[in-house]
NURO-900210 format. One record per residue (C-alpha): residue number from 1; z, x, y. Coordinates in nm, 3 decimals. Layout:
N
(rec NUM, (Z, X, Y))
...
//
This chain:
313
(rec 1, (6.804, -5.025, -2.859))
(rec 2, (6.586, -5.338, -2.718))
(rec 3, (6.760, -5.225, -2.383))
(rec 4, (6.661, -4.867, -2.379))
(rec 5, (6.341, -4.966, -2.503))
(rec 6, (6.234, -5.213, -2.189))
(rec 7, (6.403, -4.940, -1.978))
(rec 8, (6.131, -4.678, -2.093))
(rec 9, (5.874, -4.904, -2.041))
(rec 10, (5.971, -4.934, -1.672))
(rec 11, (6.002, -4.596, -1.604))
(rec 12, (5.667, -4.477, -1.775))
(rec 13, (5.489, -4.774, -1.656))
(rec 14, (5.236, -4.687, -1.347))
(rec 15, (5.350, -4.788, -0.972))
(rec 16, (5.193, -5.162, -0.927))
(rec 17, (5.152, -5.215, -1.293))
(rec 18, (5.184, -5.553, -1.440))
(rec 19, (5.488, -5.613, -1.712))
(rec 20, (5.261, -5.801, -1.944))
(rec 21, (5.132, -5.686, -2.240))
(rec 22, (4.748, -5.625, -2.217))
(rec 23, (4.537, -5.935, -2.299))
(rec 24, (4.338, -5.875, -2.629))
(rec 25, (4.012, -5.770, -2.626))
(rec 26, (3.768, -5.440, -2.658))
(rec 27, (3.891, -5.147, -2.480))
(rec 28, (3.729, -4.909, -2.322))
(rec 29, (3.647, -4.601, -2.541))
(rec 30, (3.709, -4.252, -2.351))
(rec 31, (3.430, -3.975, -2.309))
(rec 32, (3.511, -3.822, -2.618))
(rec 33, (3.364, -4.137, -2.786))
(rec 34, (3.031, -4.107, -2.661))
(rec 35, (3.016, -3.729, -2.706))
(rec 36, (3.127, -3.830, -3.087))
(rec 37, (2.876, -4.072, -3.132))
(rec 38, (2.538, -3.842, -2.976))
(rec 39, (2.665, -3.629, -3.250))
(rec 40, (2.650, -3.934, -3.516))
(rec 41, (2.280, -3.942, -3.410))
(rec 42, (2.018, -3.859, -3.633))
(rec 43, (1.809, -3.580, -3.615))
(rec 44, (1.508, -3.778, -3.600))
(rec 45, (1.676, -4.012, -3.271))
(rec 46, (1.777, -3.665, -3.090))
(rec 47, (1.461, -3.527, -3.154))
(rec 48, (1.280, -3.847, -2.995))
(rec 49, (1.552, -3.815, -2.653))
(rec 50, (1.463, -3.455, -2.648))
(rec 51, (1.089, -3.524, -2.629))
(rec 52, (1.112, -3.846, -2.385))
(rec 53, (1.328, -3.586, -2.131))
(rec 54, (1.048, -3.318, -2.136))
(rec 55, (0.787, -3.581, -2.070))
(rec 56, (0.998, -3.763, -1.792))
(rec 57, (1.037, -3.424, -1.658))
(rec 58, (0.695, -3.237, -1.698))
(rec 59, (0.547, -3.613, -1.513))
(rec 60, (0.758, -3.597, -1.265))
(rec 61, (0.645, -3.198, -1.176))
(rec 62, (0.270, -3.337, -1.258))
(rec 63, (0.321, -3.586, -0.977))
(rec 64, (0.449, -3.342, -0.721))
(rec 65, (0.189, -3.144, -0.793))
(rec 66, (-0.120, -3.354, -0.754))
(rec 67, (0.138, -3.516, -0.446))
(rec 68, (0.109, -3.164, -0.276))
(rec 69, (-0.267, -3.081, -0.374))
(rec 70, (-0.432, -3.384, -0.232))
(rec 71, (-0.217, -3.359, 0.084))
(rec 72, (-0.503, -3.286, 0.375))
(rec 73, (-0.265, -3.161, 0.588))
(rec 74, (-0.185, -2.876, 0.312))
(rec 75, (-0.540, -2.783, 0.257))
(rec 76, (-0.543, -2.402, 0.321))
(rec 77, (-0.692, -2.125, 0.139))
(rec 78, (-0.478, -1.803, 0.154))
(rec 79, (-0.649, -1.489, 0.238))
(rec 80, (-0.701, -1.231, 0.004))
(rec 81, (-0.466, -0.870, 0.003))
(rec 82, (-0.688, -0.595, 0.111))
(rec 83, (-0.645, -0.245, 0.083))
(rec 84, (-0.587, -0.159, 0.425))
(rec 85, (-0.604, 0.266, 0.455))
(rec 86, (-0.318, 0.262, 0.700))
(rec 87, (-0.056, 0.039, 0.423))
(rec 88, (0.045, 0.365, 0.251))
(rec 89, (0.418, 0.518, 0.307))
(rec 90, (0.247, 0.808, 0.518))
(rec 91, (-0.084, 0.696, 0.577))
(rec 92, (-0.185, 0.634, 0.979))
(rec 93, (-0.379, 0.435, 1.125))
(rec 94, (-0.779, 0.576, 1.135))
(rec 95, (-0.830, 0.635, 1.502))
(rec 96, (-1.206, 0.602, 1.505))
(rec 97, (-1.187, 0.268, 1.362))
(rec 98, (-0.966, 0.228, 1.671))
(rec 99, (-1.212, 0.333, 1.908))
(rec 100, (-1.488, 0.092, 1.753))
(rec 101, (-1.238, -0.205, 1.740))
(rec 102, (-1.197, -0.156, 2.100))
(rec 103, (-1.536, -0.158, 2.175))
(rec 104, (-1.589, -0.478, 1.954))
(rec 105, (-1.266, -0.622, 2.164))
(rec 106, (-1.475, -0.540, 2.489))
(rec 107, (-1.827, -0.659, 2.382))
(rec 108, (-1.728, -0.998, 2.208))
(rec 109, (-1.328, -1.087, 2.205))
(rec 110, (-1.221, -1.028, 2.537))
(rec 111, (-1.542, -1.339, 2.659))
(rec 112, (-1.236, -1.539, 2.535))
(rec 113, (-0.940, -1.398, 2.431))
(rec 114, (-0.724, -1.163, 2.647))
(rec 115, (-0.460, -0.901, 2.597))
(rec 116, (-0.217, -0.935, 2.878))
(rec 117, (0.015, -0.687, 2.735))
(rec 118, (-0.200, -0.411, 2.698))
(rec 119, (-0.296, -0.163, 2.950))
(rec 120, (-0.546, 0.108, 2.992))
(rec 121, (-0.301, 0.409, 2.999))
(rec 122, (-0.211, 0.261, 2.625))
(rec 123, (-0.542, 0.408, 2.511))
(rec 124, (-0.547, 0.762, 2.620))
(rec 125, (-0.499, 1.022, 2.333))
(rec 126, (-0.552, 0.708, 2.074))
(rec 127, (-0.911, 0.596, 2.093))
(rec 128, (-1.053, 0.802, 2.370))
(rec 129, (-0.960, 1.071, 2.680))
(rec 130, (-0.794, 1.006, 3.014))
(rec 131, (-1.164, 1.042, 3.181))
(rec 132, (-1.309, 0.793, 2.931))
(rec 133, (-0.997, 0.571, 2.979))
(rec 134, (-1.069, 0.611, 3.374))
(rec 135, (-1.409, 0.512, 3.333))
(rec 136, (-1.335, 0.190, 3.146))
(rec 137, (-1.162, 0.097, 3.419))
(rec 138, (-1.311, 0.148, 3.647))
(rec 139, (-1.560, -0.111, 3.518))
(rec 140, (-1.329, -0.377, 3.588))
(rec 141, (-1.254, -0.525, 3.918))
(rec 142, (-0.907, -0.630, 4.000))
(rec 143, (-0.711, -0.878, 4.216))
(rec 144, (-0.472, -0.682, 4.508))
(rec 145, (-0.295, -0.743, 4.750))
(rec 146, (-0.199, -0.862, 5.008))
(rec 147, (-0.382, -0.603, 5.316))
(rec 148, (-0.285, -0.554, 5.606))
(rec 149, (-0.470, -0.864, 5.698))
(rec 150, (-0.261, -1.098, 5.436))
(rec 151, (-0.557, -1.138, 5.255))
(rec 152, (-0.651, -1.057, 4.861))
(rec 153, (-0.884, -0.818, 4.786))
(rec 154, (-1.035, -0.672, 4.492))
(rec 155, (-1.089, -0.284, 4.389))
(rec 156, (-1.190, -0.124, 4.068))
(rec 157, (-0.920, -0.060, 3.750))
(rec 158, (-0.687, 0.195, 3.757))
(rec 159, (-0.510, 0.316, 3.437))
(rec 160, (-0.202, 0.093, 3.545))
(rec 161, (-0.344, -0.206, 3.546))
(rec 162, (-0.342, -0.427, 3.194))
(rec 163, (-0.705, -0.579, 3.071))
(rec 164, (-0.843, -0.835, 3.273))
(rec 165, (-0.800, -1.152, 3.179))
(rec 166, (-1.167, -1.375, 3.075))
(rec 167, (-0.991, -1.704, 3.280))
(rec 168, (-0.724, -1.727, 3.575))
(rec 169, (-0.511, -1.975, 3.403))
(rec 170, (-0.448, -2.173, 3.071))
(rec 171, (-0.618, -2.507, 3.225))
(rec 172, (-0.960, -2.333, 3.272))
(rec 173, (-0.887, -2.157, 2.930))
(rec 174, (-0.907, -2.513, 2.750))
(rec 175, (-1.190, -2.675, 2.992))
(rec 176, (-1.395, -2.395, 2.872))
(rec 177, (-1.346, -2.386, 2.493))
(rec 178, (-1.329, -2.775, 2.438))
(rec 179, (-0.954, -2.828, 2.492))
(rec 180, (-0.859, -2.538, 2.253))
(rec 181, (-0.681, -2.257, 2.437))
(rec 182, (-0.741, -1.902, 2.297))
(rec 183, (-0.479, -1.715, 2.189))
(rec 184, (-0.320, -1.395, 2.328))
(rec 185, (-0.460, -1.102, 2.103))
(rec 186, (-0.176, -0.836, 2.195))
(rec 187, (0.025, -0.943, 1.862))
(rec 188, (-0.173, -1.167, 1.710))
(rec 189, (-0.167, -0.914, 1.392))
(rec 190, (0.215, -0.983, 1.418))
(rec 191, (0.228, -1.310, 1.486))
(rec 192, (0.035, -1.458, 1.180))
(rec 193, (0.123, -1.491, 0.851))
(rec 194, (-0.068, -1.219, 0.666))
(rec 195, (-0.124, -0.990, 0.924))
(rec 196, (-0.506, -0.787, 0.995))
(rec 197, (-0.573, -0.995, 0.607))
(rec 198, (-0.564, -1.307, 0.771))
(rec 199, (-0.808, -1.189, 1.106))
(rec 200, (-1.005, -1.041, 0.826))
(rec 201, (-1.062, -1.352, 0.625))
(rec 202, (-1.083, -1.595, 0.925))
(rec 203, (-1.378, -1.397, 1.110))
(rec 204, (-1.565, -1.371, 0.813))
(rec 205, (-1.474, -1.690, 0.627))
(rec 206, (-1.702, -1.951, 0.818))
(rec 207, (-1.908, -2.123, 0.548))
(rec 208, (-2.081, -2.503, 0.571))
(rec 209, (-1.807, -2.777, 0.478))
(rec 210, (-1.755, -2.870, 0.096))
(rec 211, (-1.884, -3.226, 0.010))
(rec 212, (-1.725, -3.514, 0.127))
(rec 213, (-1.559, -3.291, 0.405))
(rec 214, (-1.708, -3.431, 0.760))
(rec 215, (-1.664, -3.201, 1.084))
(rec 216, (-1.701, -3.250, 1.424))
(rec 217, (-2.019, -3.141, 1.596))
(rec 218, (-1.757, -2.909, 1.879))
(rec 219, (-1.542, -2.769, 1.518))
(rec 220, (-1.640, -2.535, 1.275))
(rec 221, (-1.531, -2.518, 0.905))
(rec 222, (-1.312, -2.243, 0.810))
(rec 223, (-1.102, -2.235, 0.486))
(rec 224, (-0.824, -2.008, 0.621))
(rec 225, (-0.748, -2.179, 0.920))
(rec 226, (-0.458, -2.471, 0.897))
(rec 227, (-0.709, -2.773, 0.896))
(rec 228, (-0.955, -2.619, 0.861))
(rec 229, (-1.151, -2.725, 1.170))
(rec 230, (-1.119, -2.474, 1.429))
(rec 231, (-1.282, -2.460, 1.782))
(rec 232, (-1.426, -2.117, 1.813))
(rec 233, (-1.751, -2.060, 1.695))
(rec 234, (-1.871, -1.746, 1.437))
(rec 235, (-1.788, -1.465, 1.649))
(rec 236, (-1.922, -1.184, 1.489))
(rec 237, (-2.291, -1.148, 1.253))
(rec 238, (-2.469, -0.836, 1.095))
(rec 239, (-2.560, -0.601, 1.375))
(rec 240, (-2.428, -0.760, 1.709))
(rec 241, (-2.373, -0.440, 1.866))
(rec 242, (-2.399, -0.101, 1.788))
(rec 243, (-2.159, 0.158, 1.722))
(rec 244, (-2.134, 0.471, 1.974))
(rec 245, (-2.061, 0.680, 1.678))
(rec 246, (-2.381, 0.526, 1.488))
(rec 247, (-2.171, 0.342, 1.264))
(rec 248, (-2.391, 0.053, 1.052))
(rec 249, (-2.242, -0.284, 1.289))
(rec 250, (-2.231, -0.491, 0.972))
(rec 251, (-1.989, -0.787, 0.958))
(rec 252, (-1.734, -0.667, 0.738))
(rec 253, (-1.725, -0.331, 0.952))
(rec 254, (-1.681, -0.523, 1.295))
(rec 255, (-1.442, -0.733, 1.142))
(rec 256, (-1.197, -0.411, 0.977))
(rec 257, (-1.252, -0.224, 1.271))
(rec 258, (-1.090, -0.491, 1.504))
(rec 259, (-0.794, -0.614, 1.267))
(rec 260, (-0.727, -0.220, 1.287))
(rec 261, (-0.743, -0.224, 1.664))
(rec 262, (-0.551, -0.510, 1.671))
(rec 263, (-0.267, -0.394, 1.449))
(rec 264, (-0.242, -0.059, 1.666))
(rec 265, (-0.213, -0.313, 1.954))
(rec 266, (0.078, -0.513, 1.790))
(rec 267, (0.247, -0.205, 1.643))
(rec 268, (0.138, 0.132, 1.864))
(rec 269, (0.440, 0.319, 1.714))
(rec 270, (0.272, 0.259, 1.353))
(rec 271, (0.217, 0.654, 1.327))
(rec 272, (0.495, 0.755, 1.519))
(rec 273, (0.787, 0.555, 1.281))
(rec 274, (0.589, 0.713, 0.969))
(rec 275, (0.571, 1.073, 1.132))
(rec 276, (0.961, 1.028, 1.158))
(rec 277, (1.030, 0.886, 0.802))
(rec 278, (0.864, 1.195, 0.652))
(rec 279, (1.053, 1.440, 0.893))
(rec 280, (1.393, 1.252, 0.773))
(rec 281, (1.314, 1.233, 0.443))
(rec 282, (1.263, 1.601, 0.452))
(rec 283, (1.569, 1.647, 0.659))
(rec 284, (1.761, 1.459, 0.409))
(rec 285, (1.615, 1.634, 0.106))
(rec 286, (1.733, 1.932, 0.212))
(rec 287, (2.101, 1.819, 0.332))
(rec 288, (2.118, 1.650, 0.002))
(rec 289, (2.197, 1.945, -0.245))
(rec 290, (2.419, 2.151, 0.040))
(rec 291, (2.628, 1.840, 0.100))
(rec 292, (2.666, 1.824, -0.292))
(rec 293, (2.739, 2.180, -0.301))
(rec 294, (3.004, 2.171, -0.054))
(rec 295, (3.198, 1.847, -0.246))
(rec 296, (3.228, 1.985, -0.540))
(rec 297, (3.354, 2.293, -0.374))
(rec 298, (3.626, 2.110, -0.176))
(rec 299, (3.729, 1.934, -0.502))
(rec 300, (3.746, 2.203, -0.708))
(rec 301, (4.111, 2.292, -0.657))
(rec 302, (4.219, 1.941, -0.723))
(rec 303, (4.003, 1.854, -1.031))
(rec 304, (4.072, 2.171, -1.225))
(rec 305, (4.467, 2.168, -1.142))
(rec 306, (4.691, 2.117, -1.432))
(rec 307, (5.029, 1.991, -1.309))
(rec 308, (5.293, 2.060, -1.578))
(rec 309, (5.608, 1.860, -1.546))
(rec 310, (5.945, 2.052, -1.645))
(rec 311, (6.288, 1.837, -1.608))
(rec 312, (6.622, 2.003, -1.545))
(rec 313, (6.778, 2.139, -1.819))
//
């Protein structure tokens, strides 16, 4: 028996085990043991572990918080969701609001900003007539060529030709404006986060710098643009122009009428995608009940069938 005994110890023993007996002393208790003795715990002792973790936790979220709102670099106000008229499912764009963004464009945006991907045949039937659209530009006086000569000369607009641009290149852009270069307004609706809501706020969000705040005599403060300092200066005020339609040229209406002109500009098939979501939803709404009709006509043989199963006699 002492023999098959040792020889069951060898066998069941793990590979590089030792044959000794283990030394004496505590042993290790398994999981189970600790799970056992959080349940020997008094109410009172898992009541106080319960509290400590939700304290432990709600600092820690505290901290992350106060970490993230004292952060300069995070210091932006979001702008506020307006109720644009051309945001509904079938609502278009308002085409004299169009016509006065464009104008507001000519007057004060384009001094700095261009629109390189634009061009004056874009705005015939939208904002104004192919003789109007002619006339505009006309106004402007474009770079051709070469002659016959080799040389560059300049004529008036045609309806080809894209807006002019206010600087011949990027360098002169930023000599001019302090460094900054102005942005391309073609999809600047689409290319911010918040769309004609963020335009909106920034031209109308300039206010003096909160206490403690200190701004360079070339920035201005603005709350909705990341850092708050930007280089351009208030673009548009209460009655800088006036309207060809008579419209009062307040700054809320300057600044609606070019985030609309702007969003046509990033998005010119705006009404044309909505025109054709009605006409398939229509399309679709009528297919709808003949398709239906013609299923359950085509399945009618097989779901009223009764097969009957009769073995050989």
């Amino acid at each position: 028996m002492a023999a098959l005994s040792a020889a069951r110890y060898l066998v069941l023993r793990p590979r590089g085990g030792s044959l000794l007996p283990p030394p004496p002393g505590p042993r290790l208790r398994p999981p189970q043991a600790s799970l056992s003795s959080l349940s020997g715990m008094s109410r009172g002792r898992k009541v106080a572990l319960s509290a400590l973790g939700v304290l432990a936790a709600g600092g820690a979220g505290l901290a992350l918080a106060l970490h993230t709102a004292v952060s300069a670099s995070d210091l932006q106000l979001h702008p506020p969701s307006y109720a644009w008229s051309h945001n509904g499912l079938l609502a278009s764009l308002d085409h004299s609001s169009i016509r006065r963004g464009y104008q507001v464009y000519k007057q004060v945006c384009a001094a700095c900003h261009s629109m390189e991907y634009l061009a004056f045949r874009n705005l015939v039937g939208v904002s104004h007539t192919e003789a109007e659209v002619k006339a505009l530009a006309e106004e402007a006086e474009v770079v051709d060529g070469p002659d016959e000569n080799g040389e560059m000369f300049t004529r008036p607009g045609k309806l080809s030709d894209y807006f002019p641009k206010p600087y011949p290149n990027s360098e002169a852009a930023r000599a001019a404006n302090n460094g900054a270069l102005p942005p391309d307004l073609s999809y600047i609706i689409s290319a911010r986060h918040g769309g004609e809501d963020y335009v909106f706020s920034l031209l109308t969000g300039y206010c003096d710098p909160p206490t403690g705040v200190i701004i360079r005599e070339e920035l201005h403060y603005n709350p909705y643009f990341p850092g708050q300092a930007i280089t351009m200066a208030p673009p548009i005020y209460n009655e800088i122009l006036e309207f060809e339609d008579g419209t009062p040229a307040t700054m809320s209406q300057i600044a609606k009428d070019v985030c609309t002109f702007l969003r046509w500009a990033a998005e010119p098939e705006h009404d044309h995608r909505k025109r054709m979501g009605m006409k398939m939803l229509m399309i679709v709404g009528l297919l709808t009940p003949l398709i239906y009709y013609l299923k359950r006509h085509k399945w009618s043989v097989l779901k009223s069938r009764k097969i009957a199963y009769r073995p050989p006699k």
